[in-house]
FISE-702389 format. One line per 3 residues: for each residue x, y, z of C-alpha. Coordinates in nm, 3 decimals, padded with zeros to 5 digits, always signed. Each point is the difference from the previous one (the first is absolute). Last residue first. Example, Ala and Ser with C-alpha at 12.3 -4.5 7.8 and 13.67 -1.06 7.14 Angstrom:
2
+01.367/-00.106/+00.714; -00.137/-00.344/+00.066
//
This chain:
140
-02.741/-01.168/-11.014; +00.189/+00.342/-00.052; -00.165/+00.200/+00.193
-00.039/-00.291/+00.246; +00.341/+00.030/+00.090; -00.086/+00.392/+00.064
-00.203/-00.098/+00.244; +00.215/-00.243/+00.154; +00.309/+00.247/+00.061
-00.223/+00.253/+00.093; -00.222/-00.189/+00.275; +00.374/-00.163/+00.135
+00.131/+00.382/-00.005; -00.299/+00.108/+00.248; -00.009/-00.313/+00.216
+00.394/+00.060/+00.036; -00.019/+00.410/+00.093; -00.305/-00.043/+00.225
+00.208/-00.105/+00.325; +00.251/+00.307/-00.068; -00.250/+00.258/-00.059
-00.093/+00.122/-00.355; -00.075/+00.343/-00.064; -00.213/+00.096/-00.324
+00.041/+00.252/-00.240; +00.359/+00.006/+00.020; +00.208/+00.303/-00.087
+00.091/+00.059/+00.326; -00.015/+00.389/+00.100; +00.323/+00.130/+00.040
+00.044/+00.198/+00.350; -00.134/+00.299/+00.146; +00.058/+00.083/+00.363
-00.305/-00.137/+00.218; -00.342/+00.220/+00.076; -00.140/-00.211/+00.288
-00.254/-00.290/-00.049; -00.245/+00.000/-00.348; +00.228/-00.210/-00.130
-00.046/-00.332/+00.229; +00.002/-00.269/-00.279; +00.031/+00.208/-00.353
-00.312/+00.131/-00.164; -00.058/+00.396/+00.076; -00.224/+00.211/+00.011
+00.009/+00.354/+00.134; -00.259/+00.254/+00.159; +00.033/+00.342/+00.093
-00.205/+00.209/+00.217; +00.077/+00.400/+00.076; -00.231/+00.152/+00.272
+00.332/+00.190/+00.089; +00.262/+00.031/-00.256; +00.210/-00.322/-00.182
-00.209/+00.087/-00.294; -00.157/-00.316/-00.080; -00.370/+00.128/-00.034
+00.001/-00.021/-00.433; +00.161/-00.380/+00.015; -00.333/-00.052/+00.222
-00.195/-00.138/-00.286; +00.319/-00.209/-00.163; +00.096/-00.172/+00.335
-00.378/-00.117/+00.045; -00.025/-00.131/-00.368; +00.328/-00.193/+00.032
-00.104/-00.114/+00.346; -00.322/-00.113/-00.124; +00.157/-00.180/-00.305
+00.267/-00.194/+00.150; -00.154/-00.143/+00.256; +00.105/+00.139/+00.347
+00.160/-00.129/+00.331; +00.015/+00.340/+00.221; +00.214/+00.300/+00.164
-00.162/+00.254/+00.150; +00.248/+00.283/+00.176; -00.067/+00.341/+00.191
+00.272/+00.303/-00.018; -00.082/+00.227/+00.244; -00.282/+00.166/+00.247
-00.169/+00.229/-00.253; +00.025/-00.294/-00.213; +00.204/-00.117/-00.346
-00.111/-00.328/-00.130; +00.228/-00.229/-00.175; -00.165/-00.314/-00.129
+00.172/-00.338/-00.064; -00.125/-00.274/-00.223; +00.135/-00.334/-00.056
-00.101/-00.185/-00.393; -00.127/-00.338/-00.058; -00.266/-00.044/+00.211
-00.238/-00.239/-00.187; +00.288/-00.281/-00.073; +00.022/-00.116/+00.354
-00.143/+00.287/+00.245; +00.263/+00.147/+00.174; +00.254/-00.113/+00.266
+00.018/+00.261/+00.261; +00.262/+00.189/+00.123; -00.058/+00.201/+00.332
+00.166/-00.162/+00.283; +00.327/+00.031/-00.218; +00.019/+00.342/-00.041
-00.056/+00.259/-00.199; -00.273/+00.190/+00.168; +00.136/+00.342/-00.084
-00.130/+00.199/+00.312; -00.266/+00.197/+00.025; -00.242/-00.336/-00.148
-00.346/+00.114/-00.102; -00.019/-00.405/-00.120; +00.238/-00.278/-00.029
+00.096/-00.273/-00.225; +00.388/-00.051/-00.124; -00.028/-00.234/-00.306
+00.070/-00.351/-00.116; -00.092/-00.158/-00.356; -00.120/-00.317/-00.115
-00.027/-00.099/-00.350; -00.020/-00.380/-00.026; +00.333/-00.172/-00.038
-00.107/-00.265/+00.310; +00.078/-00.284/-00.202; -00.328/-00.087/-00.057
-00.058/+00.289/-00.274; +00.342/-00.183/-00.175; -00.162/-00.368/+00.010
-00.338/+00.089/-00.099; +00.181/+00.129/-00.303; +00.184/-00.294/-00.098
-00.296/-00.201/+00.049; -00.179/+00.226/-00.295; +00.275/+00.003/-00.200
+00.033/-00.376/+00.003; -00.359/-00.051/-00.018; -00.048/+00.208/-00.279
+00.310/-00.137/-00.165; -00.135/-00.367/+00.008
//
């Protein structure tokens, strides 16, 4: 009986709509910083997990390719260019990041939130009803 409570208790939070989804800014070879709203994306649920922006310094300027990414390429690609981001021409540098829309325009530091996960205002009730059951089956 607390299989199948469990188990129907967790069909019922990945039906909620608390899958991990993630939006980015997408462009390619951009001159400009394509931060806008034309360009954001909604990535890949659960697979891309991450938002990628390369730097590339040209002959011509300052060129821009930002990206949905899984974690691990973009953590691999960031750490094999870290050497060529030297802000000088033919530089390249690549960041990752995993917040909705970070890999937009440099913004003013602020506190990061401490929460792993961010809950919107329509998944906040499904999510607390899934932990207030599941741990009263904990105890069942």
């Amino acid at each position: 009986m607390r299989l199948f409570t469990v188990t129907t208790l967790l069909l019922f939070f990945f039906s909620s709509g608390l899958a991990l989804q993630i939006q980015c800014y997408q462009c390619e070879e951009m001159t400009h910083d394509c931060s806008m709203p034309e360009f954001i994306v909604n990535c890949t649920v659960n697979v891309q997990d991450m938002c990628q922006k390369e730097v590339l310094v040209k002959d011509d300027g300052i060129h821009y390719r930002k990206s949905c990414a899984s974690s691990g390429a973009c953590l691999i690609a960031s750490s094999g260019y870290q050497q060529f981001c030297t802000g000088k021409l033919n530089s390249v540098c690549i960041t990752c990041c995993n917040t909705p829309l970070c890999n937009g325009p440099r913004q003013k530091k602020r506190p990061q939130p401490s929460a792993a996960i961010t809950l919107t205002k329509q998944q906040l009730p499904a999510f607390s009803l899934f932990m207030l059951l599941l741990l009263s089956c904990s105890v069942c």
